[in-house]
C-alpha positions as CSV (number, residue, x, y, z in Angstrom):
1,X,62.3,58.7,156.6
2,X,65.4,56.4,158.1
3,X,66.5,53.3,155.9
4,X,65.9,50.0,157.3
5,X,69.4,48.7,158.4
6,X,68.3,45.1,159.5
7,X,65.4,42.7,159.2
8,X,66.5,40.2,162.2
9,X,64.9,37.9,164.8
10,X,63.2,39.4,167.5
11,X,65.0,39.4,171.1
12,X,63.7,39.6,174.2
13,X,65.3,43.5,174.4
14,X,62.8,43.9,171.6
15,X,59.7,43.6,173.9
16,X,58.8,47.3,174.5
17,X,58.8,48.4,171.4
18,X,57.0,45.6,169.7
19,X,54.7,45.5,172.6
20,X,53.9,49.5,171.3
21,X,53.8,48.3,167.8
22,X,51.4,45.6,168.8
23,X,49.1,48.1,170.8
24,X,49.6,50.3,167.5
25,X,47.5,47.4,165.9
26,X,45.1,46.9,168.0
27,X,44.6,50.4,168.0
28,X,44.1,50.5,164.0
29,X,41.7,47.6,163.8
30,X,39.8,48.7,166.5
31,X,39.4,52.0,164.5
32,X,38.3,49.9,161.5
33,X,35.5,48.6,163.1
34,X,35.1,48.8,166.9
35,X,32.2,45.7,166.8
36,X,34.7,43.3,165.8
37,X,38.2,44.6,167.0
38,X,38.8,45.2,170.7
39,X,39.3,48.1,172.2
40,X,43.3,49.3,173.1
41,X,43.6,49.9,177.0
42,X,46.2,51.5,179.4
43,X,47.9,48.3,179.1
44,X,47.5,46.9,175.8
45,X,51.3,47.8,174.5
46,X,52.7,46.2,178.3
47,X,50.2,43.0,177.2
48,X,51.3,42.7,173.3
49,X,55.0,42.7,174.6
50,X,54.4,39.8,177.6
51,X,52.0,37.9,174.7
52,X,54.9,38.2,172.1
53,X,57.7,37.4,174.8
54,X,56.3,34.1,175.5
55,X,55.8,33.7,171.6
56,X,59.7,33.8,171.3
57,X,60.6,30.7,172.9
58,X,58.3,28.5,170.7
59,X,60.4,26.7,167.9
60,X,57.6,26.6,165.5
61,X,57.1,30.7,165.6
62,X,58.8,33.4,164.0
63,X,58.8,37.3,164.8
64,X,61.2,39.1,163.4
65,X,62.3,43.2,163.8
66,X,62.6,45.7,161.4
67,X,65.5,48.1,162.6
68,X,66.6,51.5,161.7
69,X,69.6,53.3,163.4
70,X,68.9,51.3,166.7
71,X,65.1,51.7,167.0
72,X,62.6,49.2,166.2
73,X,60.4,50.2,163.7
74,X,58.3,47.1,162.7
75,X,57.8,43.4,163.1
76,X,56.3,40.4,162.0
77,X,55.3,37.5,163.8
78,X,53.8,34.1,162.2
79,X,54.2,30.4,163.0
80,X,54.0,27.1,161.0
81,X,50.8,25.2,161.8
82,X,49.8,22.0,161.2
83,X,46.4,20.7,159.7
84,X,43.6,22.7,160.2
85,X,40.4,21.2,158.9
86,X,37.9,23.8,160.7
87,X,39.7,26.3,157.8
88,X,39.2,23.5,155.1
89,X,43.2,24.3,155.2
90,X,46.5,21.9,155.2
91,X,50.0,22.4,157.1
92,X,50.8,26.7,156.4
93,X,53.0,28.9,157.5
94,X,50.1,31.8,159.2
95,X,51.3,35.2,159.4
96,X,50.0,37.1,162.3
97,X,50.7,40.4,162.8
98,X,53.2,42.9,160.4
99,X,53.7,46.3,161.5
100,X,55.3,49.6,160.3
101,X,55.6,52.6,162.4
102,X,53.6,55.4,160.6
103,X,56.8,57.2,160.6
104,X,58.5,54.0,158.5
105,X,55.9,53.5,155.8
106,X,56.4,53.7,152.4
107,X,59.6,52.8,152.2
108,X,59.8,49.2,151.8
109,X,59.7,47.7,155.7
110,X,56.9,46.1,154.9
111,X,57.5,44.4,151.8
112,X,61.0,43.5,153.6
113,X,59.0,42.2,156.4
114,X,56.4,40.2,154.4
115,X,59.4,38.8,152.6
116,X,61.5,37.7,155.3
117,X,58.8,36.2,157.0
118,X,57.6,34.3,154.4
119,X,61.4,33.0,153.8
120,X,61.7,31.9,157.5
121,X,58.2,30.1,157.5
122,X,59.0,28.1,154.4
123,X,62.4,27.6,155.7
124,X,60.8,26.3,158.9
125,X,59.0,23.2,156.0
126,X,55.5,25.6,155.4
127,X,54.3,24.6,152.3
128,X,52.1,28.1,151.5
129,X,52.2,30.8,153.4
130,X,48.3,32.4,154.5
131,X,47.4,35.5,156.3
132,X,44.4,37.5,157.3
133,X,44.2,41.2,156.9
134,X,41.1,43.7,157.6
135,X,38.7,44.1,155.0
136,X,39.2,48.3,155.7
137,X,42.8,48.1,155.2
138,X,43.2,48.6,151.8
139,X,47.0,49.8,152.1
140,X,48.0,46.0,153.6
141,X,45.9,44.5,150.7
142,X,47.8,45.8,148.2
143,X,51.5,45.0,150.1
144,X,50.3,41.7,150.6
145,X,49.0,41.2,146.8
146,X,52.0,42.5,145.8
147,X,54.1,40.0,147.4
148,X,51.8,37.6,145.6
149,X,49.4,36.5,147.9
150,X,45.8,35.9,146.5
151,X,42.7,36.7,148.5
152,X,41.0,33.0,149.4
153,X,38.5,33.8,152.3
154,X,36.0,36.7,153.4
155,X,35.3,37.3,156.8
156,X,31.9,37.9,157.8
157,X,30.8,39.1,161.3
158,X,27.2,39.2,162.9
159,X,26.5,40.8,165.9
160,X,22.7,40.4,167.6
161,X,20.9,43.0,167.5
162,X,20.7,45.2,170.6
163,X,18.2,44.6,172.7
164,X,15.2,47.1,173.3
């Protein structure tokens, strides 16, 4: 496993790989439950990067890169928002997305990345921090409650039923 040399803002020379980090995710939830996720495609890692690119310019968001000897081998994205009163929630900071490279876990990126986030959201004037994370992801559950976040909300999804 190769240390983490840098936590730092994400460029726009970033885009490929977090674009493959991105389709990584949608890969993993979609895996978790394929009802409620959507499916990765041929062109889900070229979307992710264009979605995130745009994402970069916007003063009130955050993505950061983990790096390790030149590649990038994690991210997190989040941006402050402002009242929100269909989640019953005031001004946050939201996490989005954090992701390790299989090859990268368990060695602290993570926590690094849920960390530095956190700092630049608060920086940014978020008064909490909130994220979501997948009900069959018990790995991120325990980062997250580690960092000291506290489970608030369940999701629950219905689906009709098929039809005969």
């Amino acid at each position: 496993m190769t240390t983490v040399t840098t936590i730092r803002p994400a460029t726009t020379a970033d885009v490929a790989p977090l674009g493959r980090l991105g389709a990584l995710l949608v890969a993993v939830h979609h895996g978790f439950d394929p009802q409620r996720f959507i499916a990765p495609g041929p062109d889900s890692a070229e979307g992710y990067g264009a979605f995130l690119l745009g994402e970069l310019e916007r003063p009130e968001v955050v993505v950061l890169a983990a790096e390790a000897d030149g590649a990038v081998v994690g991210y997190a994205y989040g941006a402050l928002e402002g009242m929100d009163w269909l989640s019953l929630r005031g001004p946050a900071g939201v996490v989005y997305d954090l992701v390790v490279d299989p090859d990268h876990r368990g060695g602290g990126v993570g926590r690094r990345l849920v960390d530095a986030v956190a700092a630049d959201l608060t920086a940014k004037g978020a008064p909490r921090i909130v994220l979501f994370t997948a009900e069959r992801n018990p790995g991120a559950q325990r980062l997250f409650e580690r960092a000291g976040f506290r489970r608030t909300m369940i999701e629950m999804t219905w689906d009709p039923p098929a039809e005969s």
